[in-house]
C-alpha positions as CSV (number, residue, x, y, z in Angstrom):
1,X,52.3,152.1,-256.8
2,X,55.3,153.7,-255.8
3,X,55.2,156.7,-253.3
4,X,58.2,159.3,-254.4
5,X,59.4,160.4,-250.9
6,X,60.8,164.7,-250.9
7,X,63.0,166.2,-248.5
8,X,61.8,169.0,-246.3
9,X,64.2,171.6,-248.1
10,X,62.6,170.3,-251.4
11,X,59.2,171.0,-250.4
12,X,60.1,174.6,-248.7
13,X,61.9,175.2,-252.6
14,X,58.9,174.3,-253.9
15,X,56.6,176.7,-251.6
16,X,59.0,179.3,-251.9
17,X,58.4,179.3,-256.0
18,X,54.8,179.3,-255.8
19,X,54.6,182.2,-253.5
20,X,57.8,184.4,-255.7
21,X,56.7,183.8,-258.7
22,X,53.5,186.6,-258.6
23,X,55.5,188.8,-257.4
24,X,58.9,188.5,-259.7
25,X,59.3,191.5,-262.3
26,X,60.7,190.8,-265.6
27,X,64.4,191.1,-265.8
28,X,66.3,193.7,-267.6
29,X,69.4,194.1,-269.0
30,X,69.7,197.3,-267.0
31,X,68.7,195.3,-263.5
32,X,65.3,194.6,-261.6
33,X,63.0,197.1,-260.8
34,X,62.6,196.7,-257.2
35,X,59.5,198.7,-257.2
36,X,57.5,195.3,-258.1
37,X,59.2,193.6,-255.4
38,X,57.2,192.1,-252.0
39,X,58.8,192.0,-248.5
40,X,58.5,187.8,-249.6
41,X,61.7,188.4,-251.5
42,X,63.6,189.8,-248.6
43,X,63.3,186.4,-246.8
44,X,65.5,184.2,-248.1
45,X,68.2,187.0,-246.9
46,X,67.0,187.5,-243.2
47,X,66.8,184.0,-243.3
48,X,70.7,183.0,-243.9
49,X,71.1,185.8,-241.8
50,X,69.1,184.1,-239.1
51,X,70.4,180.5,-239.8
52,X,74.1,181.9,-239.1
53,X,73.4,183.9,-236.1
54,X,71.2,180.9,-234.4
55,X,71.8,176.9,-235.9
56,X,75.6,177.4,-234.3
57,X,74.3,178.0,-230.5
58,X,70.9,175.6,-231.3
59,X,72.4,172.9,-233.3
60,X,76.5,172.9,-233.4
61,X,77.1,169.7,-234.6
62,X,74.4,169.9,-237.6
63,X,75.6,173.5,-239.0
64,X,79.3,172.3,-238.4
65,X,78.7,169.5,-241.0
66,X,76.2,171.2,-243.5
67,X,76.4,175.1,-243.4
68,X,77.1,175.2,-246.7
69,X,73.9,173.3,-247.6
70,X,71.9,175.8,-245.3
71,X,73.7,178.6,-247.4
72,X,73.0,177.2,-251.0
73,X,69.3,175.9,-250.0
74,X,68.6,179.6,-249.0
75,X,70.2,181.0,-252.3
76,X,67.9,178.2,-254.3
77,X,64.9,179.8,-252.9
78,X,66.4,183.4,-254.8
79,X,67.5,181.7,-257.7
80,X,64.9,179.3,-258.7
81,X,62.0,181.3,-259.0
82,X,64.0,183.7,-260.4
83,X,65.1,181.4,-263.7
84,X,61.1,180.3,-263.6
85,X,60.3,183.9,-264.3
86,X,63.0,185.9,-265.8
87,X,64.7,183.0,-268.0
88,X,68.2,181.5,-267.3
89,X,69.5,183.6,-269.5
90,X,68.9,186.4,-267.5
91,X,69.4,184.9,-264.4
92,X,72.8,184.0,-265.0
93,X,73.7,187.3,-266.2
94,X,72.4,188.9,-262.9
95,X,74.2,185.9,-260.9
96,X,77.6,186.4,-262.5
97,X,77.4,190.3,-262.4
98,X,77.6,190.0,-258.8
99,X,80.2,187.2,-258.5
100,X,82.6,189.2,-261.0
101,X,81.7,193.0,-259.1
102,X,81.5,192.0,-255.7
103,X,81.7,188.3,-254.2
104,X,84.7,187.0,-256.3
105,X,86.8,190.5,-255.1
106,X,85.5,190.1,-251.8
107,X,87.0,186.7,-251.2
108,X,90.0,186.8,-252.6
109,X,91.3,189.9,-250.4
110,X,89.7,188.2,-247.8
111,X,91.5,184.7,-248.6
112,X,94.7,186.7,-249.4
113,X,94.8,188.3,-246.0
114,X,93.9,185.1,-244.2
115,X,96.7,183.7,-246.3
116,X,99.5,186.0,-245.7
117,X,98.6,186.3,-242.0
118,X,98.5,182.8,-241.0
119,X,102.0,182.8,-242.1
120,X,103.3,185.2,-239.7
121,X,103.5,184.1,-235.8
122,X,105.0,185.9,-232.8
123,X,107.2,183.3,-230.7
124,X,108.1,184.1,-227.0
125,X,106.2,185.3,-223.9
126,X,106.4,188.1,-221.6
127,X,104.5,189.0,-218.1
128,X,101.2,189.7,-218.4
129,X,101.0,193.0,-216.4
130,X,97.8,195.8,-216.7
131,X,101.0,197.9,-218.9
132,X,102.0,195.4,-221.1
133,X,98.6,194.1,-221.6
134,X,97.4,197.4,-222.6
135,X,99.9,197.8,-224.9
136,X,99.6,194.6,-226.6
137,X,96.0,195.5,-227.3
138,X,97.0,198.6,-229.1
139,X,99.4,196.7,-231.0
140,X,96.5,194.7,-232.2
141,X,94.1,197.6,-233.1
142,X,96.7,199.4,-235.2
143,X,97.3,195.9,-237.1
144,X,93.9,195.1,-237.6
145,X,93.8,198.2,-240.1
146,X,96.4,197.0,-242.2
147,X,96.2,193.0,-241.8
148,X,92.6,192.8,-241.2
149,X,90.6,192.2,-237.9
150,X,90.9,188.4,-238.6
151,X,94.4,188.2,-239.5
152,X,95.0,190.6,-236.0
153,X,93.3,188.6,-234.4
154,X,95.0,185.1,-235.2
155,X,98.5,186.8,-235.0
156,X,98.1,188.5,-231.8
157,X,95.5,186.0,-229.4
158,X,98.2,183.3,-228.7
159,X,100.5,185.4,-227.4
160,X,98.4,187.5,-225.2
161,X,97.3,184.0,-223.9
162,X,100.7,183.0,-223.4
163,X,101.2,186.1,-221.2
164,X,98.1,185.7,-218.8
165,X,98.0,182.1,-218.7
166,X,99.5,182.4,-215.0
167,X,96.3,185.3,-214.0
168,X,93.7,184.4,-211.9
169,X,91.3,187.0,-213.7
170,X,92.0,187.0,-217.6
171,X,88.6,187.0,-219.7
172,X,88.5,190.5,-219.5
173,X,91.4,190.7,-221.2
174,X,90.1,188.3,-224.0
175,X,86.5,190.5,-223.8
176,X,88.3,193.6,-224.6
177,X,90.7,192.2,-227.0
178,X,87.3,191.4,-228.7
179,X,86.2,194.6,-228.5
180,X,89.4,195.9,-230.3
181,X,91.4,194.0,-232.5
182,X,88.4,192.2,-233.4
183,X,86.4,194.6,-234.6
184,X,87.0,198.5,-233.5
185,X,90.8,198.2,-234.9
186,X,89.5,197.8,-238.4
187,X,88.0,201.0,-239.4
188,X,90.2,202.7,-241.0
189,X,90.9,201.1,-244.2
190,X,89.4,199.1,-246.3
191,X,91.4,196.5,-245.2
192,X,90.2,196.3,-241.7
193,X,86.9,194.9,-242.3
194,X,84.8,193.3,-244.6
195,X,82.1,196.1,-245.1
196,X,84.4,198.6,-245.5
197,X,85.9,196.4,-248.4
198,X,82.5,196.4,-249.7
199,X,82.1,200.3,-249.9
200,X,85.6,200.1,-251.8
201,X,84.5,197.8,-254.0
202,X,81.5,200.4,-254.6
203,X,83.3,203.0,-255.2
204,X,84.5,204.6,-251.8
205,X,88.2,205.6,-251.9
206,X,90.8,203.3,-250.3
207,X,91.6,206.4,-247.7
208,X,88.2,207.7,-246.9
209,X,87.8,205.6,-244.4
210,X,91.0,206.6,-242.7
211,X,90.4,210.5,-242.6
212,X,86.3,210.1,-242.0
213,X,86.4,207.6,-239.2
214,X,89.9,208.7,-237.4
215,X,88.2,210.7,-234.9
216,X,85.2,208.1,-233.9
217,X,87.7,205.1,-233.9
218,X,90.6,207.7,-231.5
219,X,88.0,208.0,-229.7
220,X,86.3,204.9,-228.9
221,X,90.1,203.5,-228.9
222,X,91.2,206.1,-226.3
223,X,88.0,204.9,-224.2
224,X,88.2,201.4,-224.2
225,X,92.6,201.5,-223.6
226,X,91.6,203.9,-220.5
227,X,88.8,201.3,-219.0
228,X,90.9,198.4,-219.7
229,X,93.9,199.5,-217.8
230,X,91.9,200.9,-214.9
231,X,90.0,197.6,-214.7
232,X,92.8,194.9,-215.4
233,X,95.4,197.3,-212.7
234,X,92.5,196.6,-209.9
235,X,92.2,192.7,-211.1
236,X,96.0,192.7,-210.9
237,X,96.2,194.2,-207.4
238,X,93.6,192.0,-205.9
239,X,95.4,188.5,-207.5
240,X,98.4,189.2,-204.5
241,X,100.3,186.5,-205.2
242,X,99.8,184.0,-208.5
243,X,100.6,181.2,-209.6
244,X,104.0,180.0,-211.2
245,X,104.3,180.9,-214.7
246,X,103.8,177.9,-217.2
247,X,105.3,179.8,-219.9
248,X,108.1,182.1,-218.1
249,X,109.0,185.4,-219.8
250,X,111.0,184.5,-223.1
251,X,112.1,187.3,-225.7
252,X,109.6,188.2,-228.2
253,X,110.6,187.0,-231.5
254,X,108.9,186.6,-235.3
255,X,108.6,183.8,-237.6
256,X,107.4,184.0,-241.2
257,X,108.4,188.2,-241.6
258,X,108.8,187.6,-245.4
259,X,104.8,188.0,-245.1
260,X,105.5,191.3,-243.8
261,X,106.7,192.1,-246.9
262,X,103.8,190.4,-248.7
263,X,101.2,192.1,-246.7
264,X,102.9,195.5,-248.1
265,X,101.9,194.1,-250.9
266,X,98.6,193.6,-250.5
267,X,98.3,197.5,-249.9
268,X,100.0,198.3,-252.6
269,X,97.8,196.0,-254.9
270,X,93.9,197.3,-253.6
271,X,95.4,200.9,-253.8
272,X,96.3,200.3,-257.4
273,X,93.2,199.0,-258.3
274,X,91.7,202.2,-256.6
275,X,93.8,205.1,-258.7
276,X,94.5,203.4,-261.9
277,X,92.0,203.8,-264.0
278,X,93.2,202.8,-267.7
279,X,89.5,202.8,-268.7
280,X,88.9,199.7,-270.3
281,X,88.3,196.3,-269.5
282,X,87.0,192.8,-270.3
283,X,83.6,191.1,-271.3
284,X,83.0,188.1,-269.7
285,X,79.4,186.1,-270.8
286,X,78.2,190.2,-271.0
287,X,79.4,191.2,-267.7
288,X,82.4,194.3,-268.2
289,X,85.4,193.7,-265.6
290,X,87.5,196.6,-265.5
291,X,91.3,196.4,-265.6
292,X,92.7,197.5,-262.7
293,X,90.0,195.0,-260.6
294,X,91.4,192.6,-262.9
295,X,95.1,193.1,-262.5
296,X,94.4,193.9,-258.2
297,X,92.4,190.2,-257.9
298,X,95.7,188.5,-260.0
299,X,98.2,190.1,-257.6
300,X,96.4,189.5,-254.6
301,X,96.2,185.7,-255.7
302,X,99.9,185.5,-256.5
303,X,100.9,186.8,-253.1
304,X,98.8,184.2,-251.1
305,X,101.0,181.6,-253.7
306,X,104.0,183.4,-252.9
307,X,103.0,183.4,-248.9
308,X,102.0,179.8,-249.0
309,X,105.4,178.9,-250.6
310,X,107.7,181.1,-249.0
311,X,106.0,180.3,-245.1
312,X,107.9,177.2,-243.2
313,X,104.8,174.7,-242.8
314,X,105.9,174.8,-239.0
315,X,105.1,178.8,-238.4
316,X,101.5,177.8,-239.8
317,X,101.5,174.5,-237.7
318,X,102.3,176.9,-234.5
319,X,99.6,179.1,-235.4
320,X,96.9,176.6,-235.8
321,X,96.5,177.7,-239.2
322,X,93.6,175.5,-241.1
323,X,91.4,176.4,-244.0
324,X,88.7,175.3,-242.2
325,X,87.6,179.7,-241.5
326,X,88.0,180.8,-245.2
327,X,85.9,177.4,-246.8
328,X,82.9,178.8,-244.0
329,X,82.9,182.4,-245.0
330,X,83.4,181.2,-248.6
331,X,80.2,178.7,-248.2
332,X,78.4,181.2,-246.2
333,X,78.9,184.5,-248.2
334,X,78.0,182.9,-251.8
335,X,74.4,182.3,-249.8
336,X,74.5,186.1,-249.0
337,X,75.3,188.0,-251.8
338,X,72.6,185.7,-253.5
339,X,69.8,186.5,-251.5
340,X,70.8,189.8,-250.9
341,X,70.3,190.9,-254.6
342,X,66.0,190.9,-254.3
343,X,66.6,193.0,-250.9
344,X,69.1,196.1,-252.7
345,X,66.5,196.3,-255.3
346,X,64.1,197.0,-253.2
347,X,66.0,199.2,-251.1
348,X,66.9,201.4,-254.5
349,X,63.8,202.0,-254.6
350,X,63.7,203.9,-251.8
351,X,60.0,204.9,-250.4
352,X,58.4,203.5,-253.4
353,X,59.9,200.2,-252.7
354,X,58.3,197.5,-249.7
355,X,60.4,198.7,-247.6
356,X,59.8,202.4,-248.0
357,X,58.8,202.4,-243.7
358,X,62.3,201.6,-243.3
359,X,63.7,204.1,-245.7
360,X,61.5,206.6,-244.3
361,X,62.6,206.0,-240.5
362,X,66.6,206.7,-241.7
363,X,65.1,210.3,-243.2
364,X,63.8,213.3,-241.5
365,X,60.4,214.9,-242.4
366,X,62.4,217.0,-245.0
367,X,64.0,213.7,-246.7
368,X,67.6,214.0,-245.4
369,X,69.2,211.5,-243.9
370,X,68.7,210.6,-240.4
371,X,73.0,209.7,-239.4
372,X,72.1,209.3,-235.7
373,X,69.3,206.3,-236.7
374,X,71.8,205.3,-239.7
375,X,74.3,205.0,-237.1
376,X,72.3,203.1,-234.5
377,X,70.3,200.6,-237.0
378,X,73.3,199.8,-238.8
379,X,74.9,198.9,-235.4
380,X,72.2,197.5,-233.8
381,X,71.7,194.9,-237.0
382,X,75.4,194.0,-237.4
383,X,75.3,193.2,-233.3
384,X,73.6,190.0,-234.7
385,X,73.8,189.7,-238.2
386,X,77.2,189.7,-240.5
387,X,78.2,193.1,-240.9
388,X,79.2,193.0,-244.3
389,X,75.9,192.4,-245.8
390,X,74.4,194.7,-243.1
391,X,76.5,197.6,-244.3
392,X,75.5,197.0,-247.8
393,X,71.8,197.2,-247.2
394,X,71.8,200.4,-245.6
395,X,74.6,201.8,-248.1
396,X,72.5,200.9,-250.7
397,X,69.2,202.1,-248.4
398,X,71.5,206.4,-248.1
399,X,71.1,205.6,-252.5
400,X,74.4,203.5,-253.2
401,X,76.2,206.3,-254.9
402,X,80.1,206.4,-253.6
403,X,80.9,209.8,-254.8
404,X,77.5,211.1,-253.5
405,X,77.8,210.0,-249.7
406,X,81.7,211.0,-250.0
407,X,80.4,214.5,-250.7
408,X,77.3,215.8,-249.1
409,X,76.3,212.6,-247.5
410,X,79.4,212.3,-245.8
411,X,78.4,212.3,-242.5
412,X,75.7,209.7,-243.5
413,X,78.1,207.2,-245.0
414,X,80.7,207.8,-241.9
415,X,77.5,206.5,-239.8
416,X,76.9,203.3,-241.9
417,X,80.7,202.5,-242.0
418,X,81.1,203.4,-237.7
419,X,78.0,201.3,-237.0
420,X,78.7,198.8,-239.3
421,X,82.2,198.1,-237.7
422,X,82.1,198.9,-234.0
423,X,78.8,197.4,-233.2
424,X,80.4,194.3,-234.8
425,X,81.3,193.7,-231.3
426,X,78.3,194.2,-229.1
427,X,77.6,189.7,-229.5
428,X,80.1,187.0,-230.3
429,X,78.3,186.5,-233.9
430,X,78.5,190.4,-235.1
431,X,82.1,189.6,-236.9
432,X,83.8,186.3,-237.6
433,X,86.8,186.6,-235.8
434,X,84.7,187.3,-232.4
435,X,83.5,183.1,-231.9
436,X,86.9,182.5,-233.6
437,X,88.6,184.2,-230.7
438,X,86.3,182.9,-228.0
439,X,87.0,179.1,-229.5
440,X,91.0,179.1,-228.9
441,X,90.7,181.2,-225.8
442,X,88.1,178.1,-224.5
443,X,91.2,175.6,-226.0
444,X,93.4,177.0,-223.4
445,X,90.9,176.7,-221.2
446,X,90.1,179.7,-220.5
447,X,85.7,180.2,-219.3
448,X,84.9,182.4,-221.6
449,X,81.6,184.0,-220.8
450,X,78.6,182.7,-222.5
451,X,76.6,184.4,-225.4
452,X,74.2,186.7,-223.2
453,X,77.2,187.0,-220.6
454,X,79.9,188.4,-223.3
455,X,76.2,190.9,-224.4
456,X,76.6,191.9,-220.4
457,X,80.0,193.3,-220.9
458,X,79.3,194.7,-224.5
459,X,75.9,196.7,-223.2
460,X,77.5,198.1,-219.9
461,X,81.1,198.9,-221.4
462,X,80.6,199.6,-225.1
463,X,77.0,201.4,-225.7
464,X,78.0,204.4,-223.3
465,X,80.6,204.7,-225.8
466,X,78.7,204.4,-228.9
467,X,76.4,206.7,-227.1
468,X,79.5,209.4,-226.6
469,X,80.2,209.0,-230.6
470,X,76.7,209.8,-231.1
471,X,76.7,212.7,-229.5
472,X,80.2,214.0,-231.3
473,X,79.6,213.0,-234.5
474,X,75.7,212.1,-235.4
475,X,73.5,214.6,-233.6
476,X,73.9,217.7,-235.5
């Protein structure tokens, strides 16, 4: 007799149906009740969530090689007992209303942006002095608005490399860059960051973020510039003298500006899709696209073409531009906006739902929302998990409603989108361009500080400023 051998991941499928199935509600046209759902369905998302924040510092070489297996075997243990219960049928429908209303968008601005600022690349070098430094970080926040924190963040490291690669003390300066281009920088459209994308994508207007979240960022901004230069002025004095430049000052030039141009674009494209509102659409397999998402996600598309064709293949050679980052957050994302479906129902449901403790802790006694805890759990939870997905849970948690938290639950949703995109920076794994960052800083050998020493300078330099914002904005 033969023995039929199973992998692990077959068997774990298997144990995952048996213990879904009792609990899976019958799906509707209008969505799933997530009344009927148990905490058992949230655990296919914290685990992806898990398996991204830990398999890259436990096991590198395995998650290098397979993360996208690790993100579709998670999204299997959604989708399988899902079909067993609800039908295919049904399944499907829920499946591609999510691709079509959030995933698809969501990669293809991210892809575009990628696109269009790998083609881009500042040439030359300058002195790396506590002014110039300063300055350059600055540079970098502002951009990371309008180009995204990744695409900042690719344009701007090398050359602030290039200018401190003759300092005896330089990881600071990568630690704050971090800190600011990275993540801070991107709050104020819905450009900057991926959550923030998401709420646009929901229904928050394409300028919201800049008028609600001006203040917090100025002043988080303001705070971080003013530590920076005191600290990297005193590092500077105490070098006396260094050694000989291996890059010497060179005029700054720019290579690839026609994506300039293309990035305008960009703008112009997911602010179209945000005012014009022809009111119709399409009807694909059931699912209603509107127009304007339509004609924004065929724009964007064309202009990474056009960036792609119009950039010499040497500017994106200089930059050490791969597609290696887009394919991972592709992989990785289709895993979470998978799993996450079982874990917004439930949250809809408010304190009728599993997780009605949780609901009830973000609430006062009266049933208003709690901003300060909003803030602070929002924060705390995209510290280690992706912040996209983090912000979603808890937008959905304040009743997913744009033009509700817009209006009197303002202050609420400027908490979700503050914590959502500064805490994004309190560990290396909060936003994707934070271990991207770290990885070409270690290339030109540079020590960067390891994954509880980078939490050393986040907790002592960024939480008394998170704390400040509390206190401005969250407390009454």
């Amino acid at each position: 007799m033969t023995i039929r051998r199973f992998a692990p991941g077959s068997l774990v499928l298997a144990a995952a149906a048996l213990v879904l199935l009792p609990t899976m509600p019958a799906l509707a046209a209008e969505g799933i009740d997530g009344r009927s759902l148990g905490l058992l369905w949230t655990l296919p998302f914290a685990g992806i969530l898990l398996s991204i924040a830990l398999m890259p510092l436990a096991v590198p070489h395995f998650w290098h090689h397979h993360f996208g297996k690790v993100a579709a075997f998670w999204g299997l243990c959604v989708v399988l007992p899902f079909a067993l219960t609800a039908g295919a049928g049904a399944t499907l429908h829920t499946l591609l209303e999510t691709a079509l209303h959030e995933y698809i968008p969501f990669i293809i601005l991210l892809f575009t942006l990628f696109t269009v600022a790998g083609g881009v690349r500042l040439t030359g070098n300058l002195h790396g002095s506590p002014s110039l430094n300063t300055a350059m970080l600055l540079v970098g926040t502002v951009l990371a608005s309008w180009m995204g924190t990744t695409g900042a963040s690719m344009l701007m490291i090398r050359p602030l490399l290039r200018a401190n690669d003759n300092r005896k003390h330089s990881v600071h300066v990568v630690v704050f860059f971090i800190f600011l281009v990275s993540n801070i920088g991107g709050a104020l459209t819905p450009l900057g960051d991926p959550p923030l994308f998401l709420g646009f994508l929901k229904g928050v207007s394409f300028f919201w973020t800049t008028h609600a979240l001006f203040l917090p960022t100025m002043v988080v901004v303001v705070l971080l510039l003013g530590i920076f230069y005191a600290l990297d002025s005193w590092l500077y004095r105490r070098e006396g003298c260094v050694p000989a430049d291996p890059t010497p000052d060179s005029p700054i030039g720019i290579e690839g500006g026609i994506n300039l141009i293309l990035l305008g674009a960009v703008i112009l494209a997911v602010l179209m899709s945000g005012t014009w509102h022809p009111g119709h659409g399409i009807s694909i397999a059931g699912v209603h696209v509107e127009t304007q998402n339509l004609a924004r996600d065929i724009l964007l598309l064309a202009i990474a073409f056009a960036s792609l064709k119009l950039t010499a293949k040497a500017t994106r050679d200089g930059n050490g531009f791969t597609w290696g980052p887009i394919a991972e957050v592709a992989k990785l994302f289709a895993g979470i906006f998978v799993t996450i479906i079982p874990a917004i129902a439930i949250l809809r449901a408010g304190t009728d739902g599993a997780l009605g403790p949780l609901v009830s802790l973000a609430s006062h006694a009266d049933g208003s929302p709690n901003n300060i805890m909003y803030f602070w759990l929002t924060g705390i939870l995209s510290s280690f998990l992706d912040n996209a997905p983090t912000y979603l849970v808890f937008f959905n948690m304040a009743g997913g409603d744009a033009q509700t938290l817009m209006g009197p639950l303002f202050t609420t949703l400027m908490a979700i989108s503050a914590g959502a995109v500064f805490m994004g920076a309190n560990s290396y794994i909060g936003n994707a361009p934070n271990f991207m960052v770290k990885a070409i800083a270690e290339e030109k050998g540079l020590r960067m500080p390891s994954f509880f020493g980078y939490m050393a300078w986040s907790c002592s330099i960024l939480l008394p400023c998170f704390a400040l914002v509390t206190l401005l904005f969250f407390l009454f």
